[in-house]
N, C-alpha and C positions, 0 to 999 in steps of 0.2 A: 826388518824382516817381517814377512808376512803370510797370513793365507789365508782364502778365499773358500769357503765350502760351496756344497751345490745350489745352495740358496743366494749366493753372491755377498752373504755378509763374511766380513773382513774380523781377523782374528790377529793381532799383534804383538809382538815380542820383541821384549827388550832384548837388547844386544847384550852381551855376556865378555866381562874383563877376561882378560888371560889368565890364568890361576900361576898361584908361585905359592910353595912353601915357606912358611914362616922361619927365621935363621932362631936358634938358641941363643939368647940374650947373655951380652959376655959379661965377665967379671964385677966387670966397673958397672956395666947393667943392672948388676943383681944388687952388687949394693944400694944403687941410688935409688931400685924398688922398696930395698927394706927402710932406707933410712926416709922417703915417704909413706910407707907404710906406719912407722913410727911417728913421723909428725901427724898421722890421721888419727891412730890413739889417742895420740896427746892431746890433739885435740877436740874430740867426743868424749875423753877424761874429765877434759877442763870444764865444758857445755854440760856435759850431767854434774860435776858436784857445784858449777855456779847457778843454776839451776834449783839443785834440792840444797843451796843455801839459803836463795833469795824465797822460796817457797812455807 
């Protein structure tokens, strides 16, 4: 899609997705958010005190 003002230069636009609402992430969702979330800890745990060991 496009358009042309009085000077003849061209102005262009991206085309645009459908929109859809996001669904509420289910049960088994939620856990496998938190139990990555824990392994992200765990891991930024592990990286700061091997870290201020080796320092």
């Amino acid at each position: 899609m496009y358009t042309t003002n009085e000077e003849g230069i061209l102005n262009n636009y991206a085309t645009e997705p459908a929109m859809y609402y996001a669904e509420y992430p289910s049960v088994e969702q939620q856990r496998q958010y938190a139990f990555q979330g824990a392994v992200a800890v765990l891991f930024v745990a592990v990286t700061f005190l091997m870290a201020l060991a080796v320092s």
